[in-house]
PyMOL CGO cylinders between C-alpha atoms (Angstrom):
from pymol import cmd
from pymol.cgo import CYLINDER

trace = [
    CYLINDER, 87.09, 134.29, 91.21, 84.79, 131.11, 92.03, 0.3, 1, 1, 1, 1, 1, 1,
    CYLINDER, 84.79, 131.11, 92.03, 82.73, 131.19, 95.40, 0.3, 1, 1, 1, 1, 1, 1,
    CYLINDER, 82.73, 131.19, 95.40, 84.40, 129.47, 97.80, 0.3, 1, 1, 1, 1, 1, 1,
    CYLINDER, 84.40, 129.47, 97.80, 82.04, 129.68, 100.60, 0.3, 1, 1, 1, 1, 1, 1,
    CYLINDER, 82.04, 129.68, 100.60, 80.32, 126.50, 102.12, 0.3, 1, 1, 1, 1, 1, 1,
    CYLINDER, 80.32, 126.50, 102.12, 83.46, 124.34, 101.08, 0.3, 1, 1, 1, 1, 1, 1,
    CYLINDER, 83.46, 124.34, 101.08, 85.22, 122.46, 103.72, 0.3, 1, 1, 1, 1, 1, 1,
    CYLINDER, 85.22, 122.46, 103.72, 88.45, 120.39, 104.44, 0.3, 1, 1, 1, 1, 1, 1,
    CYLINDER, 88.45, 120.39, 104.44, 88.79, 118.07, 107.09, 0.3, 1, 1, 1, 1, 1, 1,
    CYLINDER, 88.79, 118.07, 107.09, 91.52, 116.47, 108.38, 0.3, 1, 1, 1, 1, 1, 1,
    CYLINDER, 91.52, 116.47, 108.38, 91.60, 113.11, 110.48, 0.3, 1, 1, 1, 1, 1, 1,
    CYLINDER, 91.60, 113.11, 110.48, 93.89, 114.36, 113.39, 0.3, 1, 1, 1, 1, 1, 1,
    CYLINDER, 93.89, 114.36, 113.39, 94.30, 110.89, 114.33, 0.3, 1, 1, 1, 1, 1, 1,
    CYLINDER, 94.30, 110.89, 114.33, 96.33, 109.99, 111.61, 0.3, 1, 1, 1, 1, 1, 1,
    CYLINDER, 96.33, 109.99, 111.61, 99.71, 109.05, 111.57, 0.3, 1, 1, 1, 1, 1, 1,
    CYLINDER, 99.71, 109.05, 111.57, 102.03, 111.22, 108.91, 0.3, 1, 1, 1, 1, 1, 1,
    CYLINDER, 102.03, 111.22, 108.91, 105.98, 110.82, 108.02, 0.3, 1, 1, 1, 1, 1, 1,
    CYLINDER, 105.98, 110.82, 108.02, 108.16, 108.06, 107.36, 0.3, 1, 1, 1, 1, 1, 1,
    CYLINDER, 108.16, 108.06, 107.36, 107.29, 104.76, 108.26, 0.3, 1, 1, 1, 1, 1, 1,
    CYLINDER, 107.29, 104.76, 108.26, 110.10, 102.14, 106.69, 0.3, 1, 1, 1, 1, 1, 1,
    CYLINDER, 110.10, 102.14, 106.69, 113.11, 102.70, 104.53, 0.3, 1, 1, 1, 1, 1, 1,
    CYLINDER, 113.11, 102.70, 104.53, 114.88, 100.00, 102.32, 0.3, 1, 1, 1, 1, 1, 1,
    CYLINDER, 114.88, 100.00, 102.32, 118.45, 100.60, 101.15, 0.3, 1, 1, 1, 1, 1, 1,
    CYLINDER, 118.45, 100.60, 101.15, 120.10, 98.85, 98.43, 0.3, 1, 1, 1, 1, 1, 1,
    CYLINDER, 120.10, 98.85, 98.43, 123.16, 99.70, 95.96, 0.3, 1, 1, 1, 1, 1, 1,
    CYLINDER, 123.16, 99.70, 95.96, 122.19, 100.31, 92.82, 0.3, 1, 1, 1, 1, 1, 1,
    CYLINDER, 122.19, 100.31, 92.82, 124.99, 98.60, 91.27, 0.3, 1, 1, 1, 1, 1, 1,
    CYLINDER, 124.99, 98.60, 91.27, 123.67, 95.20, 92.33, 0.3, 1, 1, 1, 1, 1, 1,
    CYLINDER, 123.67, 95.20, 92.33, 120.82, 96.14, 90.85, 0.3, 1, 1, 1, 1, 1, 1,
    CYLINDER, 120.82, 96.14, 90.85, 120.28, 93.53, 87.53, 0.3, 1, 1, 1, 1, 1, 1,
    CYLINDER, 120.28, 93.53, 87.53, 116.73, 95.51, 86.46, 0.3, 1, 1, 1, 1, 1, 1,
    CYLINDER, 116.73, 95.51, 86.46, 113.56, 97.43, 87.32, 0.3, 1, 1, 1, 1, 1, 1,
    CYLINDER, 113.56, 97.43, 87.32, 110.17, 97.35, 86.18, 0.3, 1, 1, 1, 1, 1, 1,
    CYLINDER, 110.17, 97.35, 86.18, 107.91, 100.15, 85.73, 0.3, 1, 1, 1, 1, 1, 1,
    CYLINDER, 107.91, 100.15, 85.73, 104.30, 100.02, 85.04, 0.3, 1, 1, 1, 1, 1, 1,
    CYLINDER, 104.30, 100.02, 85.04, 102.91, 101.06, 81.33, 0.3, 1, 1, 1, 1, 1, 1,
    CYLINDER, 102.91, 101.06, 81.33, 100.70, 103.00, 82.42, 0.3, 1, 1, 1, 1, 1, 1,
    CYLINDER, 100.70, 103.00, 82.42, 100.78, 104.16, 86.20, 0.3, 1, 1, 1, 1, 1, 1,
    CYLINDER, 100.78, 104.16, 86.20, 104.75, 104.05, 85.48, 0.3, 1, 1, 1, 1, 1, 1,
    CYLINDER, 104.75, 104.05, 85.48, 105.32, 103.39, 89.24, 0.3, 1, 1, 1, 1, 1, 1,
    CYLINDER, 105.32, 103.39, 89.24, 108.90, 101.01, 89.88, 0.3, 1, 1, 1, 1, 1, 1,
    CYLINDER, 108.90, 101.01, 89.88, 106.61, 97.11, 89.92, 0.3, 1, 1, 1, 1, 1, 1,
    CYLINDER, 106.61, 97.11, 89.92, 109.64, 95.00, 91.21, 0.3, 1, 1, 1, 1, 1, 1,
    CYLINDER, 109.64, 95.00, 91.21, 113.07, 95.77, 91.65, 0.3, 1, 1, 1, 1, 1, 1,
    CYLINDER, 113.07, 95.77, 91.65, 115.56, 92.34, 90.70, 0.3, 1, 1, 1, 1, 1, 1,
    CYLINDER, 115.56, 92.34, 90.70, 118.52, 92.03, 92.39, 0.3, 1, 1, 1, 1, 1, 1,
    CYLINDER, 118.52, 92.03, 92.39, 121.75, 90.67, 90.94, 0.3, 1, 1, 1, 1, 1, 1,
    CYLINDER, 121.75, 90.67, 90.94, 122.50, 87.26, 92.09, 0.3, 1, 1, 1, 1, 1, 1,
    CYLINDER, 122.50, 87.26, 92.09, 123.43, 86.23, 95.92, 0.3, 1, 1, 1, 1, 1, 1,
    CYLINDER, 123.43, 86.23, 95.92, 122.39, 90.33, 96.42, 0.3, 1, 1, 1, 1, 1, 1,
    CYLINDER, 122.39, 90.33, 96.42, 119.37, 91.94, 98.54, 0.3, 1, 1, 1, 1, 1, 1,
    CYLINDER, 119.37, 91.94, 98.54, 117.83, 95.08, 99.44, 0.3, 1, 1, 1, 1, 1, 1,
    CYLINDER, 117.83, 95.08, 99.44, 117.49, 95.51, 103.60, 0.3, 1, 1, 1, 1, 1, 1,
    CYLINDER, 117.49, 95.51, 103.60, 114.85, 96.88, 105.40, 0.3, 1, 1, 1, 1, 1, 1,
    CYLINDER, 114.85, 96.88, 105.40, 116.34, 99.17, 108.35, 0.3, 1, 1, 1, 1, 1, 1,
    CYLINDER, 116.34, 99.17, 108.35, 114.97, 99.59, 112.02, 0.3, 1, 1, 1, 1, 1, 1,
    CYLINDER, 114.97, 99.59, 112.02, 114.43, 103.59, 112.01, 0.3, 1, 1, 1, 1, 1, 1,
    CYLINDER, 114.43, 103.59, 112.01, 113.05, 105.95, 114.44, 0.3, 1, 1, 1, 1, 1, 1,
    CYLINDER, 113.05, 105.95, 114.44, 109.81, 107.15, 112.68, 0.3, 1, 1, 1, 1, 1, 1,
    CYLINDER, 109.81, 107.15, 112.68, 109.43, 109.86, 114.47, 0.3, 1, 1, 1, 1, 1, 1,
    CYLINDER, 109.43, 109.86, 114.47, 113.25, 111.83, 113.66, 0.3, 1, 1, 1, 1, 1, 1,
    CYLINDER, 113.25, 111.83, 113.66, 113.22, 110.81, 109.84, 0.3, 1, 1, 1, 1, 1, 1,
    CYLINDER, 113.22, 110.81, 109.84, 112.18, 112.39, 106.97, 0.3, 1, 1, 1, 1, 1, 1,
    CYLINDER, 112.18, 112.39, 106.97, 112.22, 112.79, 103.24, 0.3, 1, 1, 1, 1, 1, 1,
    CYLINDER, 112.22, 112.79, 103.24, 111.86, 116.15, 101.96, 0.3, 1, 1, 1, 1, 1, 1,
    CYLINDER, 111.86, 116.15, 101.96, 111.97, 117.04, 97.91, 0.3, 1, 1, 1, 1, 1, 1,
    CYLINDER, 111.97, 117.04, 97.91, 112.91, 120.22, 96.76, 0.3, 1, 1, 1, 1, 1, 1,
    CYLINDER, 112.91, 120.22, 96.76, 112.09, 121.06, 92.95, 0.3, 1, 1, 1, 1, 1, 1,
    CYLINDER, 112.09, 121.06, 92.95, 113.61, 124.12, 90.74, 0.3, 1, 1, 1, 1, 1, 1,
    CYLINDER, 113.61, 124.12, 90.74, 111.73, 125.11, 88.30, 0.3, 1, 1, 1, 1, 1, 1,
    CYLINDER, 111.73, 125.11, 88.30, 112.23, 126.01, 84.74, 0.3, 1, 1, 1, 1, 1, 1,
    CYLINDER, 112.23, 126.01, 84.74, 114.03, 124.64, 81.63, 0.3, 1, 1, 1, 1, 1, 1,
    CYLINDER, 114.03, 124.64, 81.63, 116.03, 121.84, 82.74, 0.3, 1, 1, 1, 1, 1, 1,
    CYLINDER, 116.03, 121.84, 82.74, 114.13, 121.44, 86.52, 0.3, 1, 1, 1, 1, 1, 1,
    CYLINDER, 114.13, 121.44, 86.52, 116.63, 119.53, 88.84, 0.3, 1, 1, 1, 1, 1, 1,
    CYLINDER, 116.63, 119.53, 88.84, 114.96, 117.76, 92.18, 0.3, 1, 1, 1, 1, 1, 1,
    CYLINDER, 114.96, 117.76, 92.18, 116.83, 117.49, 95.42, 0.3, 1, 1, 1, 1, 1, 1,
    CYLINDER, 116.83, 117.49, 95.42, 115.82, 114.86, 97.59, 0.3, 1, 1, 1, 1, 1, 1,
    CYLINDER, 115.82, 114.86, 97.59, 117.24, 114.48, 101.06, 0.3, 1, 1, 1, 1, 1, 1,
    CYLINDER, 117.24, 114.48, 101.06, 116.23, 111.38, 103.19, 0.3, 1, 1, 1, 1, 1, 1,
    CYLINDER, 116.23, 111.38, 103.19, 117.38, 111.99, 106.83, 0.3, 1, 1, 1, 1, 1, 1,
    CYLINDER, 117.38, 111.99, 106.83, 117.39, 108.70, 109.26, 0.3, 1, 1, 1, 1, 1, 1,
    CYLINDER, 117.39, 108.70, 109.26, 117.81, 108.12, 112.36, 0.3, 1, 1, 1, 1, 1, 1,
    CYLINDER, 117.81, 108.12, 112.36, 118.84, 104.36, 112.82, 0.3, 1, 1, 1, 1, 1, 1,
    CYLINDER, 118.84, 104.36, 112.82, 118.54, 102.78, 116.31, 0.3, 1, 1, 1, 1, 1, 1,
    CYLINDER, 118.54, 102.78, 116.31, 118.90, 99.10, 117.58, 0.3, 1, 1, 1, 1, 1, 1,
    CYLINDER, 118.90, 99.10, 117.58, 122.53, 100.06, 116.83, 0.3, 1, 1, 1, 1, 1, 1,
    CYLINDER, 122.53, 100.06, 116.83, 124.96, 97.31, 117.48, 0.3, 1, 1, 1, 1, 1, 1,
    CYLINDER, 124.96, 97.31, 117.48, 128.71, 96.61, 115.58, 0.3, 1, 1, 1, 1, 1, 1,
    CYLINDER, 128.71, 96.61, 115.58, 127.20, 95.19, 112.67, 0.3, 1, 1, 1, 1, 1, 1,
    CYLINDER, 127.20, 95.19, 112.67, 124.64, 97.76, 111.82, 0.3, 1, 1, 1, 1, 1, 1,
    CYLINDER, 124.64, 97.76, 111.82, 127.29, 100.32, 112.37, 0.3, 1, 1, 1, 1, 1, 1,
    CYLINDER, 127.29, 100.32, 112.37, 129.43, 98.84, 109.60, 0.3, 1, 1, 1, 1, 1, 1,
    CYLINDER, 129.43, 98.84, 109.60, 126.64, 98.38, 107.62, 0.3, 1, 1, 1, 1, 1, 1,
    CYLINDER, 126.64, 98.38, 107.62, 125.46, 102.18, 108.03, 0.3, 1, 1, 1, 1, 1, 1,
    CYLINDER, 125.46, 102.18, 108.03, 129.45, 103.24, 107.58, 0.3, 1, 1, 1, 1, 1, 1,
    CYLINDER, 129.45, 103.24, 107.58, 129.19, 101.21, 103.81, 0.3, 1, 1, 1, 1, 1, 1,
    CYLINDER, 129.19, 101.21, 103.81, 126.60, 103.27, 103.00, 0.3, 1, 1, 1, 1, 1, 1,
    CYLINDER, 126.60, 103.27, 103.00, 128.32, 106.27, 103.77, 0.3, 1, 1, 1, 1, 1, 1,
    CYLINDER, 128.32, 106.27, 103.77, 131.08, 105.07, 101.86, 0.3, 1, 1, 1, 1, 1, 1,
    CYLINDER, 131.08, 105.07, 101.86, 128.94, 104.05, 98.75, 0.3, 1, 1, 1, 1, 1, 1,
    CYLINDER, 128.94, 104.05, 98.75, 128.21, 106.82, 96.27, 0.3, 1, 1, 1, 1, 1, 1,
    CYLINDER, 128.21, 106.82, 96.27, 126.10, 103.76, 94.31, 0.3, 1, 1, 1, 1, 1, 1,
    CYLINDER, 126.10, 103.76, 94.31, 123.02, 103.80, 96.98, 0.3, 1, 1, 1, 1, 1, 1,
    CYLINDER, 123.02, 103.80, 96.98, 119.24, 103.75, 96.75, 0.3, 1, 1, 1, 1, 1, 1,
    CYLINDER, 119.24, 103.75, 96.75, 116.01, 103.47, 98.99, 0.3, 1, 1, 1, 1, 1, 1,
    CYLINDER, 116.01, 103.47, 98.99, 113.10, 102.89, 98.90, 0.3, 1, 1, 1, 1, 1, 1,
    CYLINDER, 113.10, 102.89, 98.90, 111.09, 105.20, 101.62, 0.3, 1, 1, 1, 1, 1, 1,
    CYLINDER, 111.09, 105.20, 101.62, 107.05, 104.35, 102.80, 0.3, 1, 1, 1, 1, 1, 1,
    CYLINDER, 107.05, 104.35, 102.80, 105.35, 106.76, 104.22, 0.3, 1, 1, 1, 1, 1, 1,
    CYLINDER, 105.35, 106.76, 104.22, 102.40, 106.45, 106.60, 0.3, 1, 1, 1, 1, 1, 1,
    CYLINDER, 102.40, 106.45, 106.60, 99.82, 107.15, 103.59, 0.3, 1, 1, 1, 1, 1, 1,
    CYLINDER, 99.82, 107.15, 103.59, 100.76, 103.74, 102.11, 0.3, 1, 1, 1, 1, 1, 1,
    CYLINDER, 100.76, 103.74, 102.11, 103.05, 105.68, 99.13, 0.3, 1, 1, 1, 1, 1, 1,
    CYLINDER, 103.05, 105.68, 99.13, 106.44, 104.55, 98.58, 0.3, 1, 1, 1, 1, 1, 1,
    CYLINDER, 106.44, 104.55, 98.58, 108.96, 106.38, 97.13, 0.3, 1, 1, 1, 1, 1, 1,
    CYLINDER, 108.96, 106.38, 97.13, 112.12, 105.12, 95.05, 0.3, 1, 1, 1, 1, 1, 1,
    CYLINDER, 112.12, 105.12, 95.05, 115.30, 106.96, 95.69, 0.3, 1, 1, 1, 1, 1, 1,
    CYLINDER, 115.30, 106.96, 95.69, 118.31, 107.07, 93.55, 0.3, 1, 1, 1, 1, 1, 1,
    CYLINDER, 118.31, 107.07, 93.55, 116.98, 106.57, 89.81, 0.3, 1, 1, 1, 1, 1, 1,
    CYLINDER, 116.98, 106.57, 89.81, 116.72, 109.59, 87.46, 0.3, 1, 1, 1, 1, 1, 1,
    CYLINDER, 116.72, 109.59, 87.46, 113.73, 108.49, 85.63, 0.3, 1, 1, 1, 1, 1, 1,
    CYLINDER, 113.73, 108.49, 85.63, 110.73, 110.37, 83.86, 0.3, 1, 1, 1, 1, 1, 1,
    CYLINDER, 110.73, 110.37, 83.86, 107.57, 108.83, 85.07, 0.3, 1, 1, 1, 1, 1, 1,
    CYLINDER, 107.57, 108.83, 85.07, 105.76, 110.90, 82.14, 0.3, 1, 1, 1, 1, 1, 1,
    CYLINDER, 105.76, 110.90, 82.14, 107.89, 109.79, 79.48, 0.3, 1, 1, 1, 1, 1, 1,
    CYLINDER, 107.89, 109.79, 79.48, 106.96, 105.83, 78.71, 0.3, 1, 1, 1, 1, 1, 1,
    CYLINDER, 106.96, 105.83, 78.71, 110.06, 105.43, 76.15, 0.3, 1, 1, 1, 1, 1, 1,
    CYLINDER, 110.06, 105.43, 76.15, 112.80, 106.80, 79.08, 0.3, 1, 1, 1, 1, 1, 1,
    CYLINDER, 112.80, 106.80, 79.08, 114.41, 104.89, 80.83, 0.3, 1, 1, 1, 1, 1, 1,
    CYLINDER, 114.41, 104.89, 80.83, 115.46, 104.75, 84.27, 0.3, 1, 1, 1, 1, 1, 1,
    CYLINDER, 115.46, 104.75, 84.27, 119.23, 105.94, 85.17, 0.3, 1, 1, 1, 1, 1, 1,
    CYLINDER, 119.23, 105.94, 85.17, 120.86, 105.34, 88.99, 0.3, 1, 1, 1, 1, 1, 1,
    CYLINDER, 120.86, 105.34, 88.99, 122.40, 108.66, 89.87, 0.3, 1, 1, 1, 1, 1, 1,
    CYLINDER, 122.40, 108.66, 89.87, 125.58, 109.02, 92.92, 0.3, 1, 1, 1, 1, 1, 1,
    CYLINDER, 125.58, 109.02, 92.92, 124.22, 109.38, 96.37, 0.3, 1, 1, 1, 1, 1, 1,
    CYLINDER, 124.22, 109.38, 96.37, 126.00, 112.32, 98.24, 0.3, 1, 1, 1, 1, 1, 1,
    CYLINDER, 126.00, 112.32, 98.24, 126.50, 112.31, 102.25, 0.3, 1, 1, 1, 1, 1, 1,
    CYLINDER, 126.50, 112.31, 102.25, 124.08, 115.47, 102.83, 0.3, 1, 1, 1, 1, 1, 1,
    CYLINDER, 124.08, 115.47, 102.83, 125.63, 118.36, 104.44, 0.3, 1, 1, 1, 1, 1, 1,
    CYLINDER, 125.63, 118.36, 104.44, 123.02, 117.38, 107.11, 0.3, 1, 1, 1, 1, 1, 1,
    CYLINDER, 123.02, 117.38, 107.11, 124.93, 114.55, 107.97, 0.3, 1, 1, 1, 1, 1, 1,
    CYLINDER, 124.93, 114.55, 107.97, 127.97, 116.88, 109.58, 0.3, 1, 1, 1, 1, 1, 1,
    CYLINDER, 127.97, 116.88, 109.58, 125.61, 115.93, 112.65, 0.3, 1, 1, 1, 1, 1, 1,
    CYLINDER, 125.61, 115.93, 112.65, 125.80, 112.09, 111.90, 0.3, 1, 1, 1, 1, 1, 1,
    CYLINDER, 125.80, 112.09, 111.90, 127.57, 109.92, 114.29, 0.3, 1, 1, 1, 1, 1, 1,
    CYLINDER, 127.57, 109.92, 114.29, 126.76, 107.90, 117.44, 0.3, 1, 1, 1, 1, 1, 1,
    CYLINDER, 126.76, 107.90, 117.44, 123.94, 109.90, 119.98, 0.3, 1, 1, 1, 1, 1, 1,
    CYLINDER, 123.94, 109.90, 119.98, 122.57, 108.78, 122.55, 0.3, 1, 1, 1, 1, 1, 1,
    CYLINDER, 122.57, 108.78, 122.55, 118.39, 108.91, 123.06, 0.3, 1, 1, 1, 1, 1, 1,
    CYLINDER, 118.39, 108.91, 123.06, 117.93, 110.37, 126.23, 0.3, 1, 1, 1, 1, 1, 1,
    CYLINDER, 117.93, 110.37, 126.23, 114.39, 109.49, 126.26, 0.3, 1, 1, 1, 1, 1, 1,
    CYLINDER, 114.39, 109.49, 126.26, 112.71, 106.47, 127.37, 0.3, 1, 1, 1, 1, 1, 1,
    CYLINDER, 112.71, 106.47, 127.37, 114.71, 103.87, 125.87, 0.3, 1, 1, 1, 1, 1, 1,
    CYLINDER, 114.71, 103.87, 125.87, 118.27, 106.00, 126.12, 0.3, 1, 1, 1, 1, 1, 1,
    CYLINDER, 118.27, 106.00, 126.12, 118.66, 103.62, 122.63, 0.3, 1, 1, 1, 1, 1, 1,
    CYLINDER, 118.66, 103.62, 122.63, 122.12, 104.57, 121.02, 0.3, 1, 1, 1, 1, 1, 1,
    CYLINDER, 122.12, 104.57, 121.02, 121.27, 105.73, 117.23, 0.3, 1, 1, 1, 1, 1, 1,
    CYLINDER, 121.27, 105.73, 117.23, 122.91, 106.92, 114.22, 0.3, 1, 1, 1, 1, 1, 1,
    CYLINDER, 122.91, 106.92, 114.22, 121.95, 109.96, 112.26, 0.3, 1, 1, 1, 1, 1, 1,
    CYLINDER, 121.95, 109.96, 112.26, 122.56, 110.05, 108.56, 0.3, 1, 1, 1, 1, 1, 1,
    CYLINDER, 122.56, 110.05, 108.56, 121.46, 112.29, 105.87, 0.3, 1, 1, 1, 1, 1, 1,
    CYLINDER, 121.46, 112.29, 105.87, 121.85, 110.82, 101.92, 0.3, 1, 1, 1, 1, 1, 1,
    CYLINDER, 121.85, 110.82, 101.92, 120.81, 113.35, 98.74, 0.3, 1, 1, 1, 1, 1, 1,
    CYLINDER, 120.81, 113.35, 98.74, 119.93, 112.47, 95.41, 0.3, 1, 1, 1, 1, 1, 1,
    CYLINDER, 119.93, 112.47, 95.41, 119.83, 115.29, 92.98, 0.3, 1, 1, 1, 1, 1, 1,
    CYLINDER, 119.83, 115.29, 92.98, 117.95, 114.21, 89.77, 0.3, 1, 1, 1, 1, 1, 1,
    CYLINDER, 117.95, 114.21, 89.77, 116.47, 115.77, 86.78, 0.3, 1, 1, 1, 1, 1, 1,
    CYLINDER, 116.47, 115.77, 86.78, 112.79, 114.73, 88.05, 0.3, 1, 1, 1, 1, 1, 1,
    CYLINDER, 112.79, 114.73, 88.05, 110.85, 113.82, 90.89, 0.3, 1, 1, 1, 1, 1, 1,
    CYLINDER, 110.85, 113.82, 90.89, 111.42, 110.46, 92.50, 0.3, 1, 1, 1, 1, 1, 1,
    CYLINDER, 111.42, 110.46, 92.50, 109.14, 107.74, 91.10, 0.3, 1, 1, 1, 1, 1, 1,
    CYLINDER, 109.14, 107.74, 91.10, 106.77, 106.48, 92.83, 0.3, 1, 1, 1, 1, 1, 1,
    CYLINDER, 106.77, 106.48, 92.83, 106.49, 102.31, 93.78, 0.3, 1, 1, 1, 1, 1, 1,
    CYLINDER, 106.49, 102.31, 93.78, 103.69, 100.43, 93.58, 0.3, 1, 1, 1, 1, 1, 1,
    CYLINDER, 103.69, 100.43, 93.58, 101.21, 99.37, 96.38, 0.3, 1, 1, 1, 1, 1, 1,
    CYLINDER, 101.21, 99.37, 96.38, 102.10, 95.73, 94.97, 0.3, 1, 1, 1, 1, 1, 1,
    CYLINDER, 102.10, 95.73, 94.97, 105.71, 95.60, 95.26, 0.3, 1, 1, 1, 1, 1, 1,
    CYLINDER, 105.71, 95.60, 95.26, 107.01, 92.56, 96.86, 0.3, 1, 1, 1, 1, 1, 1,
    CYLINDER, 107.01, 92.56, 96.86, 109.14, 93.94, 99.82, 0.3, 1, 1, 1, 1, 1, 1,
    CYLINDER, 109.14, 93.94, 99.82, 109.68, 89.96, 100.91, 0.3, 1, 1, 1, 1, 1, 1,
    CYLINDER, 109.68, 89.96, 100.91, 111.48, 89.23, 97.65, 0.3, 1, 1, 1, 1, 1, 1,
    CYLINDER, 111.48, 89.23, 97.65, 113.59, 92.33, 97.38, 0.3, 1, 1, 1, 1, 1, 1,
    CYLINDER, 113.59, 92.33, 97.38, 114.85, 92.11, 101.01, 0.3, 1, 1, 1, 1, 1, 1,
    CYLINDER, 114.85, 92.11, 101.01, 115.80, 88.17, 99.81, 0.3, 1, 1, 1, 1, 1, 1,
    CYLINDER, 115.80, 88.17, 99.81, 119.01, 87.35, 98.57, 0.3, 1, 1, 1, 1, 1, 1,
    CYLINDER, 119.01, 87.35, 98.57, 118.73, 86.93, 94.25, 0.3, 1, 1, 1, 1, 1, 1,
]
cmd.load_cgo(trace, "trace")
């Protein structure tokens, strides 16, 4: 057993943790993906023509991504993004309902640490001949609490609550610090 005495941790209290942006986009109007040789982290994402990823207005601090990983032979990963979407108005809310609808969805989610994670692709970052496979979206059981609420805080802001899962056969790639977000989020 190595000494452990006279190490220490700290931790910046100060800093911010969680969810900070989420992109959706369907993965069918995806025309390719590029992953890096060697870090193997999604580079750019190209959109089929007249199509566009969209960056969506969330409430930071009641979203979150959490992973959960089985082990042994054949490990499966269950990733559940929960959102809460304000700024709600008609159009978002038949926006949000498509996605619901959509079994063909995918997101990109940035956290607070400046990592972004891509949602929705089976793909195994150790493996540089695989290559990456969009997988069905399911409405999470967490969603049977989706629907219109009502913040009763400050801003009493009506919101939406949704809850999309992606099970795959390994962890979520990562994206790199590079990605163009501009590009993606501009129609092809």
């Amino acid at each position: 057993m190595p000494d452990i005495q006279g190490l220490t941790y700290s931790v910046d209290c100060d800093k911010r943790t969680g969810v900070k942006e989420v992109y959706f986009f369907k993965t069918n109007e995806v025309s390719s993906i590029t992953f890096d040789g060697t870090s193997r982290e999604a580079t750019a994402i190209t959109m089929a023509s007249t199509k566009q990823g969209y960056k969506v207005e969330i409430d930071d601090d009641e979203s979150s991504l959490v992973s959960t990983m089985a082990g042994g032979f054949g490990s499966r990963t269950s990733t559940l993004l929960t959102v809460s979407i304000y700024k709600l108005n008609d159009s978002v809310r038949e926006i949000v309902q498509s996605w619901d609808r959509n079994a063909c969805l995918g997101a990109i989610v940035k956290l607070y640490n400046g990592s972004a994670i891509l949602c929705g692709y089976d793909f195994d970052s150790t493996d540089s001949n695989d290559v990456y496979k969009p997988v069905k979206k399911l409405n999470a059981s967490g969603s049977a609490n989706s629907g219109l609420v009502t913040d009763t805080g400050e801003t009493a802001t009506p919101k939406y609550l949704r809850g999309y899962q992606w099970t795959t056969n390994y962890e979520a790639p990562f994206v790199d610090a590079a990605f163009d977000y501009d590009t993606f989020t501009t129609p092809a």
